[in-house]
TORLOMAR-625362 format. One record per atom (N, C-alpha, C, O): residue in one letter; atom name; x, y, z. Coordinates in Angstrom, 1 decimal, decimal comma, padded with zeros to 4 digits. Example, Ala and Ser with C-alpha at 12.3 -4.5 7.8 and 13.67 -1.06 7.14 Angstrom:
2
{'a' 'N' {013,2 -005,7 007,8}};
{'a' 'CA' {012,3 -004,5 007,8}};
{'a' 'C' {013,2 -003,3 007,8}};
{'a' 'O' {014,2 -003,3 008,5}};
{'s' 'N' {012,8 -002,2 007,1}};
{'s' 'CA' {013,7 -001,1 007,1}};
{'s' 'C' {012,9 000,0 007,9}};
{'s' 'O' {013,4 001,1 008,0}};
***
This chain:
129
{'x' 'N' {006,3 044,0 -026,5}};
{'x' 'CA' {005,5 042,9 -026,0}};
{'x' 'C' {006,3 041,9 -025,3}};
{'x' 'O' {007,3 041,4 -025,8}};
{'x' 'N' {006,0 041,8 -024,1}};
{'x' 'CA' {006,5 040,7 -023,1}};
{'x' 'C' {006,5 039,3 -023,9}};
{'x' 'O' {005,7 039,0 -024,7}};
{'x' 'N' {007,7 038,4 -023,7}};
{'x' 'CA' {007,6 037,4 -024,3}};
{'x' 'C' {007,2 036,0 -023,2}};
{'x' 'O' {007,6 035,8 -022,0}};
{'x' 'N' {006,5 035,2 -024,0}};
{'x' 'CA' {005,6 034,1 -023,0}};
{'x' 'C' {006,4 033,1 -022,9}};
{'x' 'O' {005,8 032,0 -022,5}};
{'x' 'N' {007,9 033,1 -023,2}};
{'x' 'CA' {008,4 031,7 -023,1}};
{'x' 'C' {008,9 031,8 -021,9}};
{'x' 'O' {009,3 032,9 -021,5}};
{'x' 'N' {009,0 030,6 -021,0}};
{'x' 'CA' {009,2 030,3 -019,7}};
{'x' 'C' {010,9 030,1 -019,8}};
{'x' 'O' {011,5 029,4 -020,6}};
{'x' 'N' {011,4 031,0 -018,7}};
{'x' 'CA' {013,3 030,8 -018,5}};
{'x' 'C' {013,8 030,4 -017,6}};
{'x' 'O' {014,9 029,9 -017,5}};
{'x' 'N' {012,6 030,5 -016,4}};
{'x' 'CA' {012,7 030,0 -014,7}};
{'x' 'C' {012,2 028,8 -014,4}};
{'x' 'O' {011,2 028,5 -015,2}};
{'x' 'N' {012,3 027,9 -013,7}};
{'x' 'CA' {011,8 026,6 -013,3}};
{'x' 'C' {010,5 027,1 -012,4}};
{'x' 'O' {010,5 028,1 -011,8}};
{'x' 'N' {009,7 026,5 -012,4}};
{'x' 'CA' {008,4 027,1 -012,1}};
{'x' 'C' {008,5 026,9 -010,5}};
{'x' 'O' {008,2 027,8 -009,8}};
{'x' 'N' {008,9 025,7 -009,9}};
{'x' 'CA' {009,0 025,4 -008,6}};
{'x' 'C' {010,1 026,6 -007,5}};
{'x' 'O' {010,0 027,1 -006,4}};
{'x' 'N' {010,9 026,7 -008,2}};
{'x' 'CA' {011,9 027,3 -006,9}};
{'x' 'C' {012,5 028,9 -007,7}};
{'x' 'O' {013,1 029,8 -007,1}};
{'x' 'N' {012,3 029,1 -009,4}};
{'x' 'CA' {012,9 030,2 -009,7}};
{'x' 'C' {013,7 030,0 -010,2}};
{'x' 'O' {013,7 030,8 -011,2}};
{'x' 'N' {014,9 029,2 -010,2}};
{'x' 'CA' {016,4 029,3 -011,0}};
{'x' 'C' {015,8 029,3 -012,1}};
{'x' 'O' {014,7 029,0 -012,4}};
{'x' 'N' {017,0 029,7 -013,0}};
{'x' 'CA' {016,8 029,6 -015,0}};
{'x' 'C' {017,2 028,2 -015,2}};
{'x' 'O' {018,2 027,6 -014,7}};
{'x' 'N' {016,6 027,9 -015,9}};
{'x' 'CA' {016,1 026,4 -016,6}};
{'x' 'C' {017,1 026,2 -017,4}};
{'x' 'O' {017,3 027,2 -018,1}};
{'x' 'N' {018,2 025,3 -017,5}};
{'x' 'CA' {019,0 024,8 -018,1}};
{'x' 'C' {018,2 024,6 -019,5}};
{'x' 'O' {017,0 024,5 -019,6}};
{'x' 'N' {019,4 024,4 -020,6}};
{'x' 'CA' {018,7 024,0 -022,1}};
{'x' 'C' {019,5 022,3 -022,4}};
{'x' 'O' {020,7 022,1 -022,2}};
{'x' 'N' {018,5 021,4 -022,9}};
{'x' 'CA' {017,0 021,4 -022,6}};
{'x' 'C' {016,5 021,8 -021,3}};
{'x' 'O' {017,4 021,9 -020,5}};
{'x' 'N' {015,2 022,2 -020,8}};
{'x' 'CA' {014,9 022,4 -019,6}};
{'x' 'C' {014,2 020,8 -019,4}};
{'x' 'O' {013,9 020,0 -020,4}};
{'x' 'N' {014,0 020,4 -017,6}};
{'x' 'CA' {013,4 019,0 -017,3}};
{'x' 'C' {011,9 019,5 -016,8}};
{'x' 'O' {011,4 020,4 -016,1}};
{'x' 'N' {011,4 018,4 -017,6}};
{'x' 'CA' {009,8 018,9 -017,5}};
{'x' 'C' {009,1 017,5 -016,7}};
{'x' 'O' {009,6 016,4 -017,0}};
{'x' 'N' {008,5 017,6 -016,2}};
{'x' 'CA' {008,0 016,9 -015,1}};
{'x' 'C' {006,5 017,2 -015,1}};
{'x' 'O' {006,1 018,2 -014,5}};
{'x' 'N' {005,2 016,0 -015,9}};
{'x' 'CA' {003,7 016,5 -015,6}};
{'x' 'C' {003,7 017,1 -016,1}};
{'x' 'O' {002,5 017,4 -015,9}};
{'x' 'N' {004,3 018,2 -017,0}};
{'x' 'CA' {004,3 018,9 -018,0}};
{'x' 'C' {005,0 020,7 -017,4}};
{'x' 'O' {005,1 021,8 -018,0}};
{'x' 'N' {005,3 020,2 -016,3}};
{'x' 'CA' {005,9 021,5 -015,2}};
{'x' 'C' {007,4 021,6 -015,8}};
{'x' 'O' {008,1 020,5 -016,0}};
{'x' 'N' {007,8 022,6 -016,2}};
{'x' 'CA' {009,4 023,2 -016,8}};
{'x' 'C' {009,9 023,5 -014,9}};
{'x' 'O' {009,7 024,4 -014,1}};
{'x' 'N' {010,9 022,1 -014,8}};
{'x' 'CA' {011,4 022,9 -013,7}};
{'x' 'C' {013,7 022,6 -014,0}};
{'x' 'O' {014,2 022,0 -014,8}};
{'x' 'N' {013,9 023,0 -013,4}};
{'x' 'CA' {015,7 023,1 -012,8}};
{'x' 'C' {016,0 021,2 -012,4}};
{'x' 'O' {015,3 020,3 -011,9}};
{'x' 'N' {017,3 021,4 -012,8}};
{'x' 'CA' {018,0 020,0 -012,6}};
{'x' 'C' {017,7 019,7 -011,3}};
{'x' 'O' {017,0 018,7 -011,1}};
{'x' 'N' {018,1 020,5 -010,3}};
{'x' 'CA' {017,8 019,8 -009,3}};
{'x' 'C' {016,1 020,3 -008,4}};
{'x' 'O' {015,8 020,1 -007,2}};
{'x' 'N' {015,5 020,8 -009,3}};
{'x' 'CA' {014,0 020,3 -008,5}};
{'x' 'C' {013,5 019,1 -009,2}};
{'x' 'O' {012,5 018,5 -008,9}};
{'x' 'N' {014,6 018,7 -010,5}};
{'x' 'CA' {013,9 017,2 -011,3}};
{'x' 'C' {014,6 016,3 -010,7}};
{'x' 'O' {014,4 015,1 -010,9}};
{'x' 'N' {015,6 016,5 -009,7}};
{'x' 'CA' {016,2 015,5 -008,8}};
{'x' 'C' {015,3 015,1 -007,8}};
{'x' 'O' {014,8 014,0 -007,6}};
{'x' 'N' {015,1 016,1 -007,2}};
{'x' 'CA' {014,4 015,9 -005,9}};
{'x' 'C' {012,7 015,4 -006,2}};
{'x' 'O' {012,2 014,7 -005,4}};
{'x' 'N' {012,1 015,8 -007,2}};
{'x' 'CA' {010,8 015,0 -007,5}};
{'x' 'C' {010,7 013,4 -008,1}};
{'x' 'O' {009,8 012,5 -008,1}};
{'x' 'N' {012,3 013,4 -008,6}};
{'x' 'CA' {012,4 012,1 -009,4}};
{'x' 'C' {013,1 010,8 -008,0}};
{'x' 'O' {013,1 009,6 -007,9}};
{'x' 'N' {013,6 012,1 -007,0}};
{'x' 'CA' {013,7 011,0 -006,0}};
{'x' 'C' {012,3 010,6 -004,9}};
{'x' 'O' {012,4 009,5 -004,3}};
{'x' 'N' {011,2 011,4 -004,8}};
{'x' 'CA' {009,9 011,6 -004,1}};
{'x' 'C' {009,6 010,1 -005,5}};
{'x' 'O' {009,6 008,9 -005,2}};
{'x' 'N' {009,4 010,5 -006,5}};
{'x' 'CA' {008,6 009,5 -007,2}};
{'x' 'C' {009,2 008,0 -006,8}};
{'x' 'O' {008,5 007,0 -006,4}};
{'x' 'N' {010,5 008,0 -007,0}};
{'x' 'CA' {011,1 006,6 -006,9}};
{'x' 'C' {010,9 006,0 -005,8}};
{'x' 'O' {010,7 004,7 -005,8}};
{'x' 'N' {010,7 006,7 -004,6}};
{'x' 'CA' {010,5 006,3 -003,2}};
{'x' 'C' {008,9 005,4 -003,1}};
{'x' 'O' {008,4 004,3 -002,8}};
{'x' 'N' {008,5 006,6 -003,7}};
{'x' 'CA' {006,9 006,1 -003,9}};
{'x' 'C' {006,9 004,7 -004,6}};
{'x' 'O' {006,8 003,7 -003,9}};
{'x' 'N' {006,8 004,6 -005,6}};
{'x' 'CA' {007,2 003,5 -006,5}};
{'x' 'C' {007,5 002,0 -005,5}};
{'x' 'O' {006,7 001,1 -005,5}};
{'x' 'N' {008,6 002,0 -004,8}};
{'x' 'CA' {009,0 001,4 -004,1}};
{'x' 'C' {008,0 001,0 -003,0}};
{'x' 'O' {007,7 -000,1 -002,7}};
{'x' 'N' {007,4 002,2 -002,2}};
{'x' 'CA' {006,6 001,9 -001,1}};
{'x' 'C' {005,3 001,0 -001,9}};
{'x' 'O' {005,0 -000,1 -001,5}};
{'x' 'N' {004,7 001,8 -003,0}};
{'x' 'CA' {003,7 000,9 -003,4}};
{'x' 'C' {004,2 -000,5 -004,0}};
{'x' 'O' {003,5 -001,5 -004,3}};
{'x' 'N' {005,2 -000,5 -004,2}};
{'x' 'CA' {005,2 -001,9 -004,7}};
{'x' 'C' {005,4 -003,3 -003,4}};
{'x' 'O' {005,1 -004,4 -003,6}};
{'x' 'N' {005,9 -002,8 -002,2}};
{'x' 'CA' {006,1 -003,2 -001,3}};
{'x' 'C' {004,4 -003,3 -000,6}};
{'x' 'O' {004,2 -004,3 000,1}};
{'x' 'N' {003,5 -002,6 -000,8}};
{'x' 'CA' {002,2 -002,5 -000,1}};
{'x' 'C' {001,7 -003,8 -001,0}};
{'x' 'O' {001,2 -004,8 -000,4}};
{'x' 'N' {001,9 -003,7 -002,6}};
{'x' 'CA' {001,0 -004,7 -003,5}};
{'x' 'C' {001,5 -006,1 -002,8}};
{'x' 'O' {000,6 -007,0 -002,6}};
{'x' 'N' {003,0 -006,2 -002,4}};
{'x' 'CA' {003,2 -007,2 -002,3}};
{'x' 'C' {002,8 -007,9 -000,7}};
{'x' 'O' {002,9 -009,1 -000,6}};
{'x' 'N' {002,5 -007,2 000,3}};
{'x' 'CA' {001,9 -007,1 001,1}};
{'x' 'C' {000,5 -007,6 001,1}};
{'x' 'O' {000,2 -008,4 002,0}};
{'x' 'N' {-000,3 -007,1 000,4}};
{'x' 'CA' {-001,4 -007,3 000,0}};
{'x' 'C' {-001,5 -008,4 -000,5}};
{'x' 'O' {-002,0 -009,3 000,1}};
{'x' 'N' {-001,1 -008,5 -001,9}};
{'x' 'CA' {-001,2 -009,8 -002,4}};
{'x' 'C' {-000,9 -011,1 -001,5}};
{'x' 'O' {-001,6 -012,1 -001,4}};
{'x' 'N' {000,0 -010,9 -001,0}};
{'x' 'CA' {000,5 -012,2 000,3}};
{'x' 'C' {-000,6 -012,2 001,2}};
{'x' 'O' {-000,9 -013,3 001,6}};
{'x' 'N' {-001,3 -011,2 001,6}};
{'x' 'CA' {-002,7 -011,3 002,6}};
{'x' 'C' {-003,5 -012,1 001,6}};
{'x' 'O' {-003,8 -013,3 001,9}};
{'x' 'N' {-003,9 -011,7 000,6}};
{'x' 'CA' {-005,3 -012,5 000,1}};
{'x' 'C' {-004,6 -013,7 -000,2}};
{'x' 'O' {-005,4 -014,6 -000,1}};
{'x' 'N' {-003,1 -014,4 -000,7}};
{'x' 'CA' {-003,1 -015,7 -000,4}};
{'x' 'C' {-003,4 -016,2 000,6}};
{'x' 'O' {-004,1 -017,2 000,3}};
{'x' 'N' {-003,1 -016,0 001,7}};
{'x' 'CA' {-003,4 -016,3 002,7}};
{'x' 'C' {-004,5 -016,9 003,4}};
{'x' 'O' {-004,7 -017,9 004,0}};
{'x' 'N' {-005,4 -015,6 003,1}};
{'x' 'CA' {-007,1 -015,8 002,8}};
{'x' 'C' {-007,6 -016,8 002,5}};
{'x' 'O' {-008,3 -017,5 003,3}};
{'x' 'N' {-007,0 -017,1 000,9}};
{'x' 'CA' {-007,4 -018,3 000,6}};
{'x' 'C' {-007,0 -019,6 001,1}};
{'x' 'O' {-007,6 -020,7 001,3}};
{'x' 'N' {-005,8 -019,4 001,2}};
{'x' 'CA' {-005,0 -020,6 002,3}};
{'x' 'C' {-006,3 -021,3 003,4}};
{'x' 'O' {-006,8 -022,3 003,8}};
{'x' 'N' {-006,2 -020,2 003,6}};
{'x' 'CA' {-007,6 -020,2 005,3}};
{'x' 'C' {-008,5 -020,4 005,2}};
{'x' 'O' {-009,1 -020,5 006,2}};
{'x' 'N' {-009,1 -020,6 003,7}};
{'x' 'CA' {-010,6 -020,4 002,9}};
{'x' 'C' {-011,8 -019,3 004,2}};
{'x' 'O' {-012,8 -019,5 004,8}};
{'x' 'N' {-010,7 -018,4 003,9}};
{'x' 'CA' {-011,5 -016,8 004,4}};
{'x' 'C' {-012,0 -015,4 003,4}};
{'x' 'O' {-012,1 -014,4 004,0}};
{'x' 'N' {-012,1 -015,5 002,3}};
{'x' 'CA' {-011,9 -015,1 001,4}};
{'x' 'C' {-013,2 -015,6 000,5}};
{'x' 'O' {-013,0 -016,3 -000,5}};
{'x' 'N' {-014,5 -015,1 000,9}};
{'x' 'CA' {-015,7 -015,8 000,1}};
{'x' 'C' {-016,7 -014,4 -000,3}};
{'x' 'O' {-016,8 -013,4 000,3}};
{'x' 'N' {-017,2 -014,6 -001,6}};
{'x' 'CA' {-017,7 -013,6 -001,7}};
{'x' 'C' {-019,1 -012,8 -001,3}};
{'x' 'O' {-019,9 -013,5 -000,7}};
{'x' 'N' {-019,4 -012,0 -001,5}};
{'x' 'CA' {-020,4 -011,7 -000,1}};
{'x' 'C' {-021,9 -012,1 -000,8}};
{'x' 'O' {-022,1 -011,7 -002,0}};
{'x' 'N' {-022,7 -012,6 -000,1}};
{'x' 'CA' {-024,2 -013,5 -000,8}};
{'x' 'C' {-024,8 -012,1 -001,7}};
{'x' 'O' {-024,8 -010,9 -001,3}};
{'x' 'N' {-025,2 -012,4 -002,7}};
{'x' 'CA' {-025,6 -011,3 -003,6}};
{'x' 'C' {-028,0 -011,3 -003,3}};
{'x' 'O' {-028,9 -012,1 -003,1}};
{'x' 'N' {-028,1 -010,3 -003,5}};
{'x' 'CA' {-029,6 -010,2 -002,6}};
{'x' 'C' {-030,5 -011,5 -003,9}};
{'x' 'O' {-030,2 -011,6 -005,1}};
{'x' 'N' {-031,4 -012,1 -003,5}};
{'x' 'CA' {-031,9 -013,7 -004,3}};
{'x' 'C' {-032,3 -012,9 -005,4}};
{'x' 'O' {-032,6 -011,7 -005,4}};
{'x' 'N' {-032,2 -013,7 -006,4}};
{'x' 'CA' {-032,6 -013,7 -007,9}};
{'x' 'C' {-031,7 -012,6 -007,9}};
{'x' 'O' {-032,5 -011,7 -007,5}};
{'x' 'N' {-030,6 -012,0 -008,0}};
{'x' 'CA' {-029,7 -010,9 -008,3}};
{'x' 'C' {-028,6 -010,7 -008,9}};
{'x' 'O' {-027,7 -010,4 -008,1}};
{'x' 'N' {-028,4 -010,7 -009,9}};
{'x' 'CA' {-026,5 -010,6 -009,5}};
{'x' 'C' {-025,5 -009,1 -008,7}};
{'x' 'O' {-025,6 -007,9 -009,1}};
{'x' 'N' {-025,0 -009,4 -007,9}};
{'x' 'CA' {-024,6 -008,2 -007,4}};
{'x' 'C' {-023,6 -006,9 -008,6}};
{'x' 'O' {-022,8 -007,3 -009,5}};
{'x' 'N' {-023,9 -005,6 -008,3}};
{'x' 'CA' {-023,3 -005,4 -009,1}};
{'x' 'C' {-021,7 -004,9 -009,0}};
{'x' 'O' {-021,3 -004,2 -008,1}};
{'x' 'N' {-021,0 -005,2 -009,8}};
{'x' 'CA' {-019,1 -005,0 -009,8}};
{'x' 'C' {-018,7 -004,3 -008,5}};
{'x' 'O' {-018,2 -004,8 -007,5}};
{'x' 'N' {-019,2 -002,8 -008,8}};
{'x' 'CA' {-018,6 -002,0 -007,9}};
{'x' 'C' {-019,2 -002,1 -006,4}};
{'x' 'O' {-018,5 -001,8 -005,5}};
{'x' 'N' {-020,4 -002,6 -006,2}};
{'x' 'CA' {-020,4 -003,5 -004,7}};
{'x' 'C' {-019,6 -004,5 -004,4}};
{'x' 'O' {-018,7 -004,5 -003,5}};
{'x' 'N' {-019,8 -005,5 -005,2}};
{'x' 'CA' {-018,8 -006,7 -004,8}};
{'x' 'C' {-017,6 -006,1 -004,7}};
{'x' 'O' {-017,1 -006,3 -003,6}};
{'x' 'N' {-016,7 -005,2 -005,6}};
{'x' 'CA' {-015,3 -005,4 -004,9}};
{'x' 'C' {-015,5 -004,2 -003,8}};
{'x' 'O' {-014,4 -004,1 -003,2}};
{'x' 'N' {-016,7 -003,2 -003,3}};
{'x' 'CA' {-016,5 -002,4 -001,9}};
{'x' 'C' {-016,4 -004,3 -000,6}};
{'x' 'O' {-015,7 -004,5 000,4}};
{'x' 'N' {-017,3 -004,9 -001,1}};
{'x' 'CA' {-017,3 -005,9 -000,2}};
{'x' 'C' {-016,4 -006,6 000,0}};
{'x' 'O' {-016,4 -007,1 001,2}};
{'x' 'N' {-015,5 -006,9 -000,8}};
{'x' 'CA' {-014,5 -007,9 -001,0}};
{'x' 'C' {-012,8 -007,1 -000,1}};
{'x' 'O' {-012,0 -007,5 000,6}};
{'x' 'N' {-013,1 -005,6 -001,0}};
{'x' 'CA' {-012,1 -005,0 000,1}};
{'x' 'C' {-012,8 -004,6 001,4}};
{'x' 'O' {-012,1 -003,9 002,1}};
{'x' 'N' {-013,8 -004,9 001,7}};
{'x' 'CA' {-014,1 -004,6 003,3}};
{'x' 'C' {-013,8 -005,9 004,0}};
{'x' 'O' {-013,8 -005,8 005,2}};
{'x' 'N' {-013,4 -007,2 003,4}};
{'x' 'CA' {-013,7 -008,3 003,9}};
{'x' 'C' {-011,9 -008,4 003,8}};
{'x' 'O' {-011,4 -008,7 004,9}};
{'x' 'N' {-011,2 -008,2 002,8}};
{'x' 'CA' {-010,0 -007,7 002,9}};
{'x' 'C' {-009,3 -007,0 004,5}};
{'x' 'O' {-008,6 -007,4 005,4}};
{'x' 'N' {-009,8 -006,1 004,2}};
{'x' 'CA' {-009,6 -005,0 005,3}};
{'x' 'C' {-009,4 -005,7 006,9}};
{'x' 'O' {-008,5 -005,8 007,7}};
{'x' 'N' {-011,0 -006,2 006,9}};
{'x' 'CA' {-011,1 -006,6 008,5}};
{'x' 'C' {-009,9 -008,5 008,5}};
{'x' 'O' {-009,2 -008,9 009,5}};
{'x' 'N' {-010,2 -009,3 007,4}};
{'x' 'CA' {-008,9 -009,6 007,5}};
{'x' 'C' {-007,4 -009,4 007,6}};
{'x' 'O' {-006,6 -010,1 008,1}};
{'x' 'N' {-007,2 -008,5 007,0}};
{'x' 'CA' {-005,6 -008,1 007,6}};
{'x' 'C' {-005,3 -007,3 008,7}};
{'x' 'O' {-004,2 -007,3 009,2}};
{'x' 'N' {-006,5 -006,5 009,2}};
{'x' 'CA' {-006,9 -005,7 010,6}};
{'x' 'C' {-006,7 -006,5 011,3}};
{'x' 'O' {-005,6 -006,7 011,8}};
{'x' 'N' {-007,9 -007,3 011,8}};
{'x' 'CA' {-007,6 -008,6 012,6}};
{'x' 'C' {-006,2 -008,9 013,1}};
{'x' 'O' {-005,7 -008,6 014,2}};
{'x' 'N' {-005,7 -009,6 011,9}};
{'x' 'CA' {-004,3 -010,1 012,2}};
{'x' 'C' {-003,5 -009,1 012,3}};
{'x' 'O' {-002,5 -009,2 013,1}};
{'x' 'N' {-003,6 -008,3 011,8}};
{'x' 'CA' {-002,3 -006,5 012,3}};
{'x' 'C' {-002,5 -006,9 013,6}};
{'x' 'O' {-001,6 -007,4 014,2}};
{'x' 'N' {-004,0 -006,6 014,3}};
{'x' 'CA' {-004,3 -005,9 015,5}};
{'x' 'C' {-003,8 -007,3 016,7}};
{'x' 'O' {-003,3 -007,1 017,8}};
{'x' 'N' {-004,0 -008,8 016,1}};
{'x' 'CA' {-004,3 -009,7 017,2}};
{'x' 'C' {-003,2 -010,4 017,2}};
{'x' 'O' {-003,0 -010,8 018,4}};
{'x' 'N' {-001,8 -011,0 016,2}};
{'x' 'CA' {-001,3 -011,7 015,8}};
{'x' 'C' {000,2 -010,9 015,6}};
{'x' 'O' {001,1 -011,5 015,0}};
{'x' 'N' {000,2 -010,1 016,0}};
{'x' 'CA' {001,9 -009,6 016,1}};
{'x' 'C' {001,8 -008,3 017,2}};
{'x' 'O' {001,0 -007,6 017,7}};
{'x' 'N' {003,5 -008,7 017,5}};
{'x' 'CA' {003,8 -007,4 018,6}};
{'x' 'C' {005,0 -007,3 017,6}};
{'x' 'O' {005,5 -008,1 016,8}};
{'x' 'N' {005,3 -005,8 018,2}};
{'x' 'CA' {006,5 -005,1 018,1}};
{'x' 'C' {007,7 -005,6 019,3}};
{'x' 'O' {007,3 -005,7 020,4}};
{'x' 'N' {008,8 -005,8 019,0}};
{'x' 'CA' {010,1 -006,1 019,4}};
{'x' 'C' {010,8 -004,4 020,0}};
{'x' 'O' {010,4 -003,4 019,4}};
{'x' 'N' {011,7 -004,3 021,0}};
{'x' 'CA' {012,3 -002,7 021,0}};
{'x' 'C' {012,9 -002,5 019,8}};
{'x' 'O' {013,0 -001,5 019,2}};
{'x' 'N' {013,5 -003,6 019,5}};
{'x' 'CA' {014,4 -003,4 018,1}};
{'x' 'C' {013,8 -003,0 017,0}};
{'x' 'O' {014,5 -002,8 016,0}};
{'x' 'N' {012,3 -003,0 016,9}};
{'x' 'CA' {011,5 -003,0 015,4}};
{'x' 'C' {011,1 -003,9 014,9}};
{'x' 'O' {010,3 -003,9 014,0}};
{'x' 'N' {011,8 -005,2 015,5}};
{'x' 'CA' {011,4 -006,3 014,3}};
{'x' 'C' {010,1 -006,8 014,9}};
{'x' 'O' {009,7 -006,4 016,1}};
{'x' 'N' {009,2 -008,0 014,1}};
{'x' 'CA' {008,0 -008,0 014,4}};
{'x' 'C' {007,7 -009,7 014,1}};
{'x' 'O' {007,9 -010,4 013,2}};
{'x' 'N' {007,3 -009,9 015,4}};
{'x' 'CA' {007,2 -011,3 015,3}};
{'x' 'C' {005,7 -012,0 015,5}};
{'x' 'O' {005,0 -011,5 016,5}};
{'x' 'N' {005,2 -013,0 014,7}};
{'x' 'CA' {004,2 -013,6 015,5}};
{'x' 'C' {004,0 -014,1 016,3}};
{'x' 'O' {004,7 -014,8 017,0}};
{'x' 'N' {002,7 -013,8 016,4}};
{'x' 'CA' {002,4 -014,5 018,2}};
{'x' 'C' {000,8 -015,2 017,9}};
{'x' 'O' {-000,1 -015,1 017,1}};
{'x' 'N' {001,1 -015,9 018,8}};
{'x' 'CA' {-000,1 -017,4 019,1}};
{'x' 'C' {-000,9 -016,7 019,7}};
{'x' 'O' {-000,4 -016,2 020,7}};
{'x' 'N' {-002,4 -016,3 019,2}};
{'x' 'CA' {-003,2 -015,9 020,2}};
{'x' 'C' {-004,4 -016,8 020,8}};
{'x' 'O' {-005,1 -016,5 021,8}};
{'x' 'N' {-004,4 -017,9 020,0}};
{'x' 'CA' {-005,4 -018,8 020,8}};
{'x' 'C' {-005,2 -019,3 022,1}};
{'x' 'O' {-004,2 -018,9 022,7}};
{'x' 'N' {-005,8 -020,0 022,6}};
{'x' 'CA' {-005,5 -020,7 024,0}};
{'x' 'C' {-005,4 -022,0 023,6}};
{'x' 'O' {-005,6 -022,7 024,5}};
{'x' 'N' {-005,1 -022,7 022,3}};
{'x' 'CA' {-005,2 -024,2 022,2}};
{'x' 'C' {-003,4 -024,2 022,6}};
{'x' 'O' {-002,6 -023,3 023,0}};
{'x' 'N' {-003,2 -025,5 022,4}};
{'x' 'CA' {-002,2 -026,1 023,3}};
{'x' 'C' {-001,8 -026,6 022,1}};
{'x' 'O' {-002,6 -027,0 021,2}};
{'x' 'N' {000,2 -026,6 021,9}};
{'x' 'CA' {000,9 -027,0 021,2}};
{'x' 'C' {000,9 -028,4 021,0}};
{'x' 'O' {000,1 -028,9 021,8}};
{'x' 'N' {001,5 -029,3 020,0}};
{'x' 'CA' {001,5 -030,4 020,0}};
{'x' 'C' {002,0 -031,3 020,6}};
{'x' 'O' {001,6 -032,5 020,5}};
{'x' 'N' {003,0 -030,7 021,7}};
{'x' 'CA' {003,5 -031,1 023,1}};
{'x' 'C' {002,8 -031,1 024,5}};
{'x' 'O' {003,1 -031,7 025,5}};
{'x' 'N' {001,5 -030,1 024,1}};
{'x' 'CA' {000,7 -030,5 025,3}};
{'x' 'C' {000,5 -028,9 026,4}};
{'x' 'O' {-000,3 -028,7 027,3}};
{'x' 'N' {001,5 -028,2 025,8}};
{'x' 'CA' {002,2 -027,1 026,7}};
{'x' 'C' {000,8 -026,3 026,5}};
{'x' 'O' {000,0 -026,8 025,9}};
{'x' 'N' {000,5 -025,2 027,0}};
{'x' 'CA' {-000,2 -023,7 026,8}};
{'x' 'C' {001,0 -022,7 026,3}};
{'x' 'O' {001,9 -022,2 027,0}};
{'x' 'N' {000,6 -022,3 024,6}};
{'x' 'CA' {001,6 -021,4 024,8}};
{'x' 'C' {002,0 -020,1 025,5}};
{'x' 'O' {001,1 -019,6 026,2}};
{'x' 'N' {003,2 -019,5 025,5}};
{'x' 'CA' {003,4 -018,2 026,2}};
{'x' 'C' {003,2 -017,6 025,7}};
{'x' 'O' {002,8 -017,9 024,5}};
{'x' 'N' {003,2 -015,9 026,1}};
{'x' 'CA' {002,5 -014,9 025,5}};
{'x' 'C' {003,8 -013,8 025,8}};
{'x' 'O' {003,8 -012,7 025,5}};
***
């Protein structure tokens, strides 16, 4: 009788060091637990940089008092999962907006704000573009 215990890393085939590194419950080799544990960390990183991104938008929002919640239909209360589809739609087209209207790209990458209204500085000037 064939025996059912796993010897190979399931991802790439090498034999599984003892202990073997198990990952999501997957038995894989030291270095496919390197290379997923470096995919995870990356990740980790990117989303925490988005949250914080995010979060600094909806201060912002409120800063601006742009950030209101959307009229619920009379005698109603709206329910949860509409209000926050609405709230992140209202999200959305504010930080869109400003992606789309309020910054350029530099050759170098870096990214700077830009004035898009036509009002005039406190000096009187029109600014440049």
């Amino acid at each position: 009788m064939k025996s059912r215990f796993i010897d190979t890393c399931m991802n790439c085939g090498e034999r599984l060091p003892e202990p073997p590194h198990v990952f999501q419950g997957v038995l894989i080799c030291k270095d496919c637990y390197k290379m997923v544990s470096h995919f995870v960390e990356k990740t980790k990183k990117e989303m925490q940089q988005l949250f914080l991104v995010y979060t600094d938008m909806l201060r912002v929002a409120l800063v601006k008092g742009e950030l209101r919640p959307p009229p619920a239909p009379p005698g109603k209360e709206m329910p949860p999962l509409e209000l926050a589809k609405a709230f992140q739609r209202l999200v959305e087209k504010i930080g869109g907006a400003r992606d789309n209207a309020s910054k350029r790209a530099h050759g170098n990458g870096q990214v700077c704000e830009v004035r898009v209204d036509n009002e005039r500085d406190p000096n009187g000037e029109t600014p440049s573009r």
